[in-house]
C-alpha positions as CSV (number, residue, x, y, z in Angstrom):
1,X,74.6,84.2,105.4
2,X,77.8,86.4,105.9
3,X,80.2,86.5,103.0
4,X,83.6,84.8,103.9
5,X,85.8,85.4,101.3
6,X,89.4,84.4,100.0
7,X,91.6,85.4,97.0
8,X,92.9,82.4,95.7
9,X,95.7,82.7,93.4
10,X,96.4,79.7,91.9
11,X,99.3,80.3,90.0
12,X,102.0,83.0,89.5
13,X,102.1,82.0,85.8
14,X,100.5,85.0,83.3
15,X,100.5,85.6,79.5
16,X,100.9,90.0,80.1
17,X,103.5,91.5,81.3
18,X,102.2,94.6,83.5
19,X,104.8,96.7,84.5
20,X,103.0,97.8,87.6
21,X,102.2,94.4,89.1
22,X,102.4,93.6,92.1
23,X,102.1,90.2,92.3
24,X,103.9,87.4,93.1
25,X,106.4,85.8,90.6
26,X,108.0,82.2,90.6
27,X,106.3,80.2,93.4
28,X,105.6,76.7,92.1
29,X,102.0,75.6,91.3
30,X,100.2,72.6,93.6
31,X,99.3,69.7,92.0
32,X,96.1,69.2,90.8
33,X,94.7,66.9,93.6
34,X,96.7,69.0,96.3
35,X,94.6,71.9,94.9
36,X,91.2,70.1,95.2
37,X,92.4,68.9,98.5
38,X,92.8,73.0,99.3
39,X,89.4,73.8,98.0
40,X,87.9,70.9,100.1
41,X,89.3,72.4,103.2
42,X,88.4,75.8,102.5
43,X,85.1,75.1,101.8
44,X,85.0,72.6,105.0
45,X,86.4,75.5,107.0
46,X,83.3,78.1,105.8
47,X,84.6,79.9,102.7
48,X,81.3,80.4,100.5
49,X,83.1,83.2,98.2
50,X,86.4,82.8,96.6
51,X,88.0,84.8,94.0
52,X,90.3,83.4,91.2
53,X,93.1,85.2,90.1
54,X,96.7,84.6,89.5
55,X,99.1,85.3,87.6
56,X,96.2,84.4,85.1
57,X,93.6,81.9,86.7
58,X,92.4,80.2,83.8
59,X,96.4,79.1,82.7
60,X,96.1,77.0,85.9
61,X,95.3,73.4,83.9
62,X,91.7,72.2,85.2
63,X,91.0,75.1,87.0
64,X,87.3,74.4,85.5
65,X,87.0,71.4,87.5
66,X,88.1,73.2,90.6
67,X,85.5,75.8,90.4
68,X,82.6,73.6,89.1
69,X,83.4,71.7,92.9
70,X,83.4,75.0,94.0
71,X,80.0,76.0,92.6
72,X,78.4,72.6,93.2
73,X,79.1,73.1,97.2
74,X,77.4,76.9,97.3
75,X,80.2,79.0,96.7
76,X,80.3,82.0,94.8
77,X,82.9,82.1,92.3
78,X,84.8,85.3,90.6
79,X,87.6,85.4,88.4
80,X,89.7,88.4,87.8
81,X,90.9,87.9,84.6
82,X,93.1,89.8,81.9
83,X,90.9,88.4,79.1
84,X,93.5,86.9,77.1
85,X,92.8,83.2,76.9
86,X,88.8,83.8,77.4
87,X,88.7,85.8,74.4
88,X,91.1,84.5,71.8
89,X,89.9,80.6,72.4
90,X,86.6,78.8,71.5
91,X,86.2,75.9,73.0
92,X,84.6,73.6,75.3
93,X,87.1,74.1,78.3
94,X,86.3,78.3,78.0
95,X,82.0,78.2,77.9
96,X,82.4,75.8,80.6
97,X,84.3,78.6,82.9
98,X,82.0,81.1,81.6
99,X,78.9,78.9,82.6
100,X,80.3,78.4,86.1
101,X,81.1,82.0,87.1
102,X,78.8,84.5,89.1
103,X,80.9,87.3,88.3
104,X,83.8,88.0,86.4
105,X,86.1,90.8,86.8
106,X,88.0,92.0,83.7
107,X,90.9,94.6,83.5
108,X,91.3,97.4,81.6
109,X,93.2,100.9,81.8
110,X,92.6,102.5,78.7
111,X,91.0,102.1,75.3
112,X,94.4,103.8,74.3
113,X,96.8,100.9,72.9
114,X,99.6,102.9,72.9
115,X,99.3,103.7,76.7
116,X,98.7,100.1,77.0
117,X,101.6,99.1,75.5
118,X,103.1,101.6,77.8
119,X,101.4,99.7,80.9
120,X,103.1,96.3,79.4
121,X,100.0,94.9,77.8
122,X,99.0,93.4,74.6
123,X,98.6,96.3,71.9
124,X,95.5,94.8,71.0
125,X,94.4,94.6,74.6
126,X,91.0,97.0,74.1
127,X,89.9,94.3,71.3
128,X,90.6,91.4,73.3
129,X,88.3,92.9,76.5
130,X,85.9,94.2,74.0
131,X,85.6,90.8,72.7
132,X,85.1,89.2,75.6
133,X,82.5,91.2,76.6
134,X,80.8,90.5,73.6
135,X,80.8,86.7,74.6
136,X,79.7,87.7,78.4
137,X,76.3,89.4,76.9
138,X,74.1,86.5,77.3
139,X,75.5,84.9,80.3
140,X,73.7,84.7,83.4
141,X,76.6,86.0,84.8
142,X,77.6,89.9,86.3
143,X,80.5,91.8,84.7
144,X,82.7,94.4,87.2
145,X,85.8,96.5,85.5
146,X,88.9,96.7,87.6
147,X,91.0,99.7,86.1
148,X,95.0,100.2,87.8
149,X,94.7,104.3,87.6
150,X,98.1,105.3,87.6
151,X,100.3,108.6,85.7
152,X,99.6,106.9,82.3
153,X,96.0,106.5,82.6
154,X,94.4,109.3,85.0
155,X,93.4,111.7,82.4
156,X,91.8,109.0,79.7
157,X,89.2,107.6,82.3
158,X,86.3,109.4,81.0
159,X,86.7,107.9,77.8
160,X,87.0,104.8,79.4
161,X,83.6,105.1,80.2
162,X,82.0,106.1,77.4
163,X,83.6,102.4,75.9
164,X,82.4,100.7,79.1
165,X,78.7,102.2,78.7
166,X,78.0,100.1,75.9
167,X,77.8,96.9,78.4
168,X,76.0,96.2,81.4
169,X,78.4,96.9,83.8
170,X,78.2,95.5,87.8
171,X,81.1,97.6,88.9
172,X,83.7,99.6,87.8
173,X,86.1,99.8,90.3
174,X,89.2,102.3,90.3
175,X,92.5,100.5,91.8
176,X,95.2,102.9,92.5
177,X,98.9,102.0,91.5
178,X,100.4,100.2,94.5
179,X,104.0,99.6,94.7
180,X,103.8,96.7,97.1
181,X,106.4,94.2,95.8
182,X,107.9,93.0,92.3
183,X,107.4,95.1,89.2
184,X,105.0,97.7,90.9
185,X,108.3,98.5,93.7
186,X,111.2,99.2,90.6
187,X,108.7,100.8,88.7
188,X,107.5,103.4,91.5
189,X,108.3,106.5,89.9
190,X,107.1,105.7,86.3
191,X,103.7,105.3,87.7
192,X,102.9,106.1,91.0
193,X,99.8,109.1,91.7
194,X,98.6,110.5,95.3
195,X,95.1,108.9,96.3
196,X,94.0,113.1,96.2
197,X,95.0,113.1,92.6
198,X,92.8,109.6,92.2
199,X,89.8,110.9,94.1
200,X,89.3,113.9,92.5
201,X,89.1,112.4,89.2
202,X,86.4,109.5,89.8
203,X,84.6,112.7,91.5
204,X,84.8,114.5,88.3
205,X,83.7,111.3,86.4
206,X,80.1,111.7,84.9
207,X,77.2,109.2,85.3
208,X,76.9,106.1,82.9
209,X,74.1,104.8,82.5
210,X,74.6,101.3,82.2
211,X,77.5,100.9,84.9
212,X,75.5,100.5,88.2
213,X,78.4,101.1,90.5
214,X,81.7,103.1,90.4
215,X,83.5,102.6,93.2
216,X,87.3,103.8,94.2
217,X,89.3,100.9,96.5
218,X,92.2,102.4,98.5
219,X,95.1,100.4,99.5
220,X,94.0,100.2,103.4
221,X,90.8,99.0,101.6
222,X,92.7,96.1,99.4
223,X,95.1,95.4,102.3
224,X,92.2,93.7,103.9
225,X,91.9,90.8,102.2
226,X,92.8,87.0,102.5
227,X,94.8,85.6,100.0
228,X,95.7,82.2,99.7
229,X,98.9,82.0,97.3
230,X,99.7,78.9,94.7
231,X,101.4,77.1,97.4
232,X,98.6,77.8,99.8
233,X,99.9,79.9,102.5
234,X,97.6,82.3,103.6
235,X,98.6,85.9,103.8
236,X,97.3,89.4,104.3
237,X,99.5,92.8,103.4
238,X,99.0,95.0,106.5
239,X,101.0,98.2,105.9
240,X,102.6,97.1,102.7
241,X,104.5,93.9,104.5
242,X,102.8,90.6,103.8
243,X,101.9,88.7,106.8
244,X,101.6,84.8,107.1
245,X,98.9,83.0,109.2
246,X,99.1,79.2,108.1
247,X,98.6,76.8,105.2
248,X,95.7,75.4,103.4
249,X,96.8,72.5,102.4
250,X,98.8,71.3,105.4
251,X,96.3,72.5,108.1
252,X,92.8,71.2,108.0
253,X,92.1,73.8,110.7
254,X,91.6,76.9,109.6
255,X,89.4,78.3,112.4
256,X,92.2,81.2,112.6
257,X,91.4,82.1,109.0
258,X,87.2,82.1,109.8
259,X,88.2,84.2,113.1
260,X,90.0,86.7,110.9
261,X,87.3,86.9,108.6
262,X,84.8,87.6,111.1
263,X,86.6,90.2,112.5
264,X,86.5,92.4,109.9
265,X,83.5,94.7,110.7
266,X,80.8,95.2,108.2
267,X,80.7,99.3,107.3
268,X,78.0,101.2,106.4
269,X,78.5,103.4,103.7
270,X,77.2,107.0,104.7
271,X,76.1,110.5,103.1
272,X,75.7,113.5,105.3
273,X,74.1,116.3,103.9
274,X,73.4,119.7,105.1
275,X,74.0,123.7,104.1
276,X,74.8,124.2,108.1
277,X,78.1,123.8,108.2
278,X,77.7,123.2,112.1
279,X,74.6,121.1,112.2
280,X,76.2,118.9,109.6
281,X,79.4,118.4,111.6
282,X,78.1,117.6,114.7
283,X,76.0,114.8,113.0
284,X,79.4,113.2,111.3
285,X,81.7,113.6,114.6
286,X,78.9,111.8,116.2
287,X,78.0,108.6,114.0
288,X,81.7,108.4,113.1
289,X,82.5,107.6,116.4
290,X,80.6,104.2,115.2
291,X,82.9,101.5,114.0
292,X,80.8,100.1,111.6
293,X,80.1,104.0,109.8
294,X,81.7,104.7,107.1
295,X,81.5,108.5,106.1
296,X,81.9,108.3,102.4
297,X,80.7,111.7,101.3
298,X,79.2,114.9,102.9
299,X,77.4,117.6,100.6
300,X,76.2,121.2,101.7
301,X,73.9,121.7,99.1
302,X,70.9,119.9,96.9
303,X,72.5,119.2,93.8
304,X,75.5,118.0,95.3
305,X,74.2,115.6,97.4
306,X,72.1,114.0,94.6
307,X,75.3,113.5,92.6
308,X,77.1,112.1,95.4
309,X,74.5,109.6,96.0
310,X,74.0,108.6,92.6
311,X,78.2,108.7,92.4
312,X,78.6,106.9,95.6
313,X,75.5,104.5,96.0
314,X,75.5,104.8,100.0
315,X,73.5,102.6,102.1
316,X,72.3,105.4,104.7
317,X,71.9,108.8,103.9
318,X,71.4,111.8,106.2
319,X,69.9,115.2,104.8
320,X,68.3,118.4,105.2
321,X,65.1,118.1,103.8
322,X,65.0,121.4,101.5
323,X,68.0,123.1,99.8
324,X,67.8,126.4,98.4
325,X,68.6,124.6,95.1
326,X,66.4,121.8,95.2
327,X,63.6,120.6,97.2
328,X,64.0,117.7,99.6
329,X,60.8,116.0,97.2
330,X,62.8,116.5,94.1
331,X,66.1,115.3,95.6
332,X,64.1,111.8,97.2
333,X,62.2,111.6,93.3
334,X,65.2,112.0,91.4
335,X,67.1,109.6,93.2
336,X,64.5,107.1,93.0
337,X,64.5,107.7,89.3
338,X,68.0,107.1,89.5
339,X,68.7,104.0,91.7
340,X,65.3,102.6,91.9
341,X,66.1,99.3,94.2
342,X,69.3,100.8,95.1
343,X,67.7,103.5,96.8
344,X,69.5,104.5,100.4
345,X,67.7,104.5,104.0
346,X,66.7,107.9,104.0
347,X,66.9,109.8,107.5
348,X,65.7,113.3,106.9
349,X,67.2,116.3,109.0
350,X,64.5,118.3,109.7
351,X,60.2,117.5,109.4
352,X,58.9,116.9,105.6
353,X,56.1,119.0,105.5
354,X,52.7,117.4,105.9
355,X,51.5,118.1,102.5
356,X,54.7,116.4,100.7
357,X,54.4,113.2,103.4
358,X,52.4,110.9,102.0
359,X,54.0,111.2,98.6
360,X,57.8,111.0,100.0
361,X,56.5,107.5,101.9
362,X,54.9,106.1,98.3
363,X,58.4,107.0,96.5
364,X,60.3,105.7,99.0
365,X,58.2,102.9,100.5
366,X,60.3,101.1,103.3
367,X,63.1,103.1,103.0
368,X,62.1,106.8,104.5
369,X,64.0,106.0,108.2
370,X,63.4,108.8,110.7
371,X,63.5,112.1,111.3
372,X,66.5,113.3,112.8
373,X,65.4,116.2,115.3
374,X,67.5,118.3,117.5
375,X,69.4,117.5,119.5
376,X,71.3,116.4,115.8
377,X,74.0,114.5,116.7
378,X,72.0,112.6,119.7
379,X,69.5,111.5,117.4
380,X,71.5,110.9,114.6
381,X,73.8,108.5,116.6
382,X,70.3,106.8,117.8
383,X,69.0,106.0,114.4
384,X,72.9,104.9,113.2
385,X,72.8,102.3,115.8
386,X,69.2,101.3,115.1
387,X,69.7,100.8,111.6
388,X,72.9,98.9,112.4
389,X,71.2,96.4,114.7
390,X,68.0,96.2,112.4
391,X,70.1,95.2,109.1
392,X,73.5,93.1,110.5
């Protein structure tokens, strides 16, 4: 079943005060059975993932009820939270929340309190996420890190991670300041940083073991999504303007909202990899021309192309088979070692000797593709498509 997902923020109301927020203030919460009556239509309409978020979710009065109709109808439920409430309070209303969730998203910038302070959080806001991560350990329930990188934090990531290590992190996902609307617009200049300036740094980041994923989200990337706000219009921000398509609570047809969804074309993530500067151009220009590619790294050497699957975790991979500084065996071993299950489709550029064959199919089992022969970019666009067709 294809995920169709919204953003539901319940509620403008929050207990921090970010100074580079950029979400909405003042708009007037539903009722509670105007709320469950949005839910029900959602649902009705084909939403099976929604993610709760605010403001703070969890200030939203019953929002527990909300999300155990939620989860009782097959929907996957996230909360992106701050941490605040879920951490400083024990009680019955808080485990139930907990026990409901699939995932919960927490945020954190910087194990630095000053420079949280700085951001307009608590100065105890490492203890509080900490805590609550604690609490999370034995939950049947998966853990990402959302981190705003902005000029306050972009040099303290790395420690970040070392903290973050200690937990079985999901994701880590790097959100750069946006000055959309609200605080994040009059605060521009305080915090603002050039995607380049983000990119580079989650390229330099080490590995960590325990964090399965790290994964950068540009703007473009964020502007995607459907959000329904607290009074339940439905928006999306194209190009920084925020762009209304209807209401969830006054409509019970939101076929335009499905229609949306499905529109958005599923990308695979890609690696090419090559020391032929030529021969590894021709293959991008060629499966890029594919709307549903999406190039996410390119490596000219061994090593490199190791880290950036293990950095990048793509779902198809095109490579030479031997570098001069590694073999393509030890580059398909290690990165078994590394991912295990979340080892790519491999599509090898170039024949695998016949001695190393039979051991490159054992490592890899189902997931050694084809061989991508000359002409390159012919055959590489062929097994692109292929794949595409076999796993949509």
């Amino acid at each position: 079943m294809s995920k169709q997902k919204v953003c539901w923020k319940i509620t403008t109301k929050c207990n921090q005060n970010c100074k580079y927020c950029f979400g909405f203030n003042n708009i007037e919460d539903l009722s509670f059975e105007e709320n469950k009556k949005v839910l029900n239509n959602l649902i009705k309409n084909g939403i099976n993932h929604i993610t709760w978020t605010g403001g703070e979710a969890v200030l939203y009065p019953r929002v527990n009820e909300l999300m155990r109709i939620s989860k009782l109808n097959g929907v996957h439920n996230k909360l992106v939270t701050n941490g605040i409430f879920l951490s400083k309070n024990d009680n019955e209303y808080v485990e139930d929340i907990l026990n409901i969730l699939d995932e919960i998203n927490l945020s954190i910038d910087s194990i630095n309190n000053e420079i949280n302070k700085s951001l307009g959080k608590e100065d105890n806001h490492f203890e509080i996420i900490k805590n609550l991560l604690e609490k999370t350990k034995k939950k049947k329930i998966k853990v990402g890190i959302n981190t705003v990188v902005s000029k306050k934090n972009v040099n303290q990531l790395e420690e970040l991670g070392e903290f973050l290590n200690n937990y079985n992190i999901e994701k880590w996902k790097f959100l750069k300041f946006m000055p959309i609307r609200e605080k994040a617009l009059v605060n521009k200049e305080t915090f603002e940083i050039s995607e380049d300036e983000l990119e580079n740094k989650v390229r330099e980041l080490k590995t960590f073991e325990n964090i399965k994923m790290i994964q950068y989200k540009k703007q473009s990337e964020f502007e995607k999504s459907m959000v329904v706000l607290p009074n339940a219009d439905i928006i999306q921000t194209q190009n920084g303007k925020d762009k209304y398509f209807g209401n969830a609570l006054q409509q019970e047809n939101l076929e335009f909202l499905i229609n949306k969804l499905g529109s958005e074309t599923r990308k695979i993530r890609t690696i090419v990899a090559h020391s032929d500067d030529k021969i590894r151009e021709s293959i991008v220009n060629s499966i890029a021309s594919l709307n549903y590619i999406n190039i996410v790294g390119i490596a000219c050497d061994g090593i490199d192309t190791y880290k950036k699957i293990v950095e990048l975790k793509p779902e198809l991979v095109f490579s030479k088979y031997n570098f001069s500084n590694m073999s393509g065996l030890e580059l398909i071993r290690k990165t078994k070692e590394k991912l295990q299950d979340k080892f790519p489709s491999f599509s090898t550029i170039g024949e695998i000797p016949d001695n190393e064959l039979i051991e490159v199919i054992n490592i890899t089992e189902n997931k050694l593709n084809a061989f991508v022969m000359q002409p390159y970019e012919g055959t590489a666009l062929d097994i692109a498509k292929a794949y595409n067709e076999k796993y949509k």
